[in-house]
N, C-alpha and C positions, 0 to 999 in steps of 0.2 A: 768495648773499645773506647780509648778517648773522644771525646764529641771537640770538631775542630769550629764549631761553634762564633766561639769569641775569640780572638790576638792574646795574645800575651796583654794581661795588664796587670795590673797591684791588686791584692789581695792579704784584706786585713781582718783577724781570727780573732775576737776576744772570746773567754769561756770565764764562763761566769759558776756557781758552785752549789749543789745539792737541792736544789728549788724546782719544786713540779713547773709547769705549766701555770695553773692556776696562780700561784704564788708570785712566781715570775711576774705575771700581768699584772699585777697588784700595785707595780711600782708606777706612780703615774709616768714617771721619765720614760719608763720601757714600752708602756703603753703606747704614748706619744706616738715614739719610734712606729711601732706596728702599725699605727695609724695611718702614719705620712708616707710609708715605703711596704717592706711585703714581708709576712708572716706565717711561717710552715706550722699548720695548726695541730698535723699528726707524724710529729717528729720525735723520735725517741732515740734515748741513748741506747749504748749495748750493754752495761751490766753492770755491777756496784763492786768496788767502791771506784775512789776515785781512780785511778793510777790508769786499769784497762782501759776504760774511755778515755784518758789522756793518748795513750799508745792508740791505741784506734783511730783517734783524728789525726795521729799521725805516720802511722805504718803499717794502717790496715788490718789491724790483727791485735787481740789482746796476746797474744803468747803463751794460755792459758793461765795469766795472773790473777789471782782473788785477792789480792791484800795490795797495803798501798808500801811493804816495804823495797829494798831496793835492788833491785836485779839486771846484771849486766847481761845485757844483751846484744846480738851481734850489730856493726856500724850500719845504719839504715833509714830509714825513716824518710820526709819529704826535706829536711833539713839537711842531710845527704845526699839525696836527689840533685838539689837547684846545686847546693856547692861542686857536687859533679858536672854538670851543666854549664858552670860559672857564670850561674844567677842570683845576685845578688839578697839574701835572705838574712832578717835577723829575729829574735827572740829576746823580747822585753817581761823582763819577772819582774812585778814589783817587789821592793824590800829587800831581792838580793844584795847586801850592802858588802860584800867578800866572796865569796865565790859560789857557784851551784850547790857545790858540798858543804858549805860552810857556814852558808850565812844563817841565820838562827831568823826564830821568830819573829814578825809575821810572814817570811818567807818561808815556801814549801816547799822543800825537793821533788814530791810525790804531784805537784803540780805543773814540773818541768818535765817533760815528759825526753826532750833532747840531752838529758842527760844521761840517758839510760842507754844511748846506742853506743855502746863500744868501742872498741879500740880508736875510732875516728875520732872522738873527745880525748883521748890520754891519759883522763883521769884529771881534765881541766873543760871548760864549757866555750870554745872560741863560735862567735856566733851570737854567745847570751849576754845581755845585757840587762842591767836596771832599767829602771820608763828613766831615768834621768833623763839618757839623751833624745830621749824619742822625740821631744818638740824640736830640736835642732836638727834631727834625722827628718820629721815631715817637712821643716822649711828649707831642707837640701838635699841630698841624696837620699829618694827613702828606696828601702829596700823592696824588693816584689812583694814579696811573702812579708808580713808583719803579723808576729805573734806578739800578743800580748795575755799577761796571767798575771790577773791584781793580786795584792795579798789577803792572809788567809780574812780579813776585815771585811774590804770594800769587795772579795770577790761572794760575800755574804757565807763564809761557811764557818765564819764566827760572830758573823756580827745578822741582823734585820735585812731584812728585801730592801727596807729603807736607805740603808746605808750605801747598798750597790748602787740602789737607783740613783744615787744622789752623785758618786762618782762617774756613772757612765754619764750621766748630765754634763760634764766638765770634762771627759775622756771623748766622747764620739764627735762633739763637736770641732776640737782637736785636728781629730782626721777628715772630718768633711769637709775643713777648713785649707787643705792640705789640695795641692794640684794634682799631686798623686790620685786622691780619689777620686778628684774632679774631673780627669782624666780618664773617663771608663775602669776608673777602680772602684772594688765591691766590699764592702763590711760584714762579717758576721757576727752576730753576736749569737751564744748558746750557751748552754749549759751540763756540766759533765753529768748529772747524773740529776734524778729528784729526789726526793727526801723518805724516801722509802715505800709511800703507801701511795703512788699513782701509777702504777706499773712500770715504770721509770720514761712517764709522757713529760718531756720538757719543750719547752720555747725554743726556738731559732728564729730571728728575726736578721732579712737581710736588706741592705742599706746602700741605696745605687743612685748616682747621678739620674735623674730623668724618670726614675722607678715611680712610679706612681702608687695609690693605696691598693694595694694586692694579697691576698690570701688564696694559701692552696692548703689542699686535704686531701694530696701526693702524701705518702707513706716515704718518710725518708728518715735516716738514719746517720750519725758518726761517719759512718763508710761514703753515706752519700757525701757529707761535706766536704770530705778529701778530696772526693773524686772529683768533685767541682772545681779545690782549689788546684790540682793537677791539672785539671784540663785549660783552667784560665794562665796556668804557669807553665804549660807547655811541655809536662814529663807526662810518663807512661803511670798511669794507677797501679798503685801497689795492693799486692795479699785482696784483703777483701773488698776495696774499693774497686778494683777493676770491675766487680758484675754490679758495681748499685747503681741507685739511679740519681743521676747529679740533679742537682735543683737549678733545671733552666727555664721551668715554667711559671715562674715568677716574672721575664725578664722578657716574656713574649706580647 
């Protein structure tokens, strides 16, 4: 069951691309981060390639997909959820520069995972946007839910650990910058998947007003991060998130 834990507050996702654990740490910026706030040391994703773990942190369920091509699936997801709800949620691609389906390189379809649910999109993405307006969204109305998905570069699944480290450097501060998060709002940052040969052991680092340096080696998963950010947003956990175990022991 949902843990009534915390209030409704903001809740912001970045997923970062194909980098074990190890690797991940490597960046001093991300380091930093674990240092100053809390870090899930035996956190793994669910399965390769990219696309299932996209769908997983967001509808509890890969759907039985192995491939990152494109499959309609029915209207669902936690992006479904809050608009059901009528809680304000949006989803920042970077590079989208035309539409979910459209826009070309370094943007990824297979990295937006809201586009896949169904009839509820039309066969258009209302909801996604580019990070364009995100600075003007964190110094006005920011949404609960804030996804963000850099492109295929800065989110390192074409470019160096370096690269990302160097834009999360100039992205997280952004949002902590933000009242929203200042506000008892929470940051994730994670990773869809590792790079093939760590059993797919990745980083999640989370980023809290007050959170002090904190490490846990809780067994948590994709499903747990949902189900965390359900529970801080006030819906019922979906598919597989309902049985895991949300990450509140960082936050005690």
């Amino acid at each position: 069951m949902p843990s009534s834990a915390h209030p409704i507050s903001h809740v912001f996702v970045i997923v970062m691309e194909n980098k074990s654990y190890a690797q991940a740490m490597s960046g001093p910026y991300t380091a930093s981060l674990a240092n100053q706030y809390a870090l899930a040391t035996n956190y793994y994703a669910i399965s390769h390639p990219s696309l299932p773990n996209y769908l997983a942190l967001t509808s509890g369920r890969t759907w039985g997909i192995a491939d990152d091509g494109y499959h309609a699936l029915p209207a669902c997801g936690i992006g479904q959820q809050l608009k059901s709800a009528g809680v304000l949620w949006r989803g920042y691609m970077e590079s989208m520069n035309n539409s979910c389906f459209n826009s070309g390189y370094p943007y990824a379809l297979k990295h937006n995972p809201f586009a896949y649910y169904g009839t509820y999109y039309g066969g258009s993405c209302p909801d996604i946007y580019s990070t364009a307006p995100l600075q003007s969204d964190l110094n006005g109305t920011t949404p609960w839910l804030v996804w963000i998905t850099p492109n295929l570069c800065n989110d390192t699944h074409d470019c160096p650990v370096s690269t990302g480290d160097s834009w999360l450097s100039h992205m997280v501060p952004e949002i902590t910058n933000s009242a929203a998060w200042q506000q008892n709002g929470v940051l994730f940052i994670t990773w869809d998947e590792d790079n093939g040969a760590a059993g797919n052991h990745v980083a999640t680092i989370i980023v809290a007003p007050n959170l002090t340096r904190h490490t846990t080696d809780q067994a948590y998963n994709h499903y747990s991060l949902l189900a965390t950010a359900e529970d801080r947003l006030g819906v019922p956990r979906l598919a597989s998130a309902a049985g895991a175990t949300p990450i509140n022991d960082v936050f005690r």
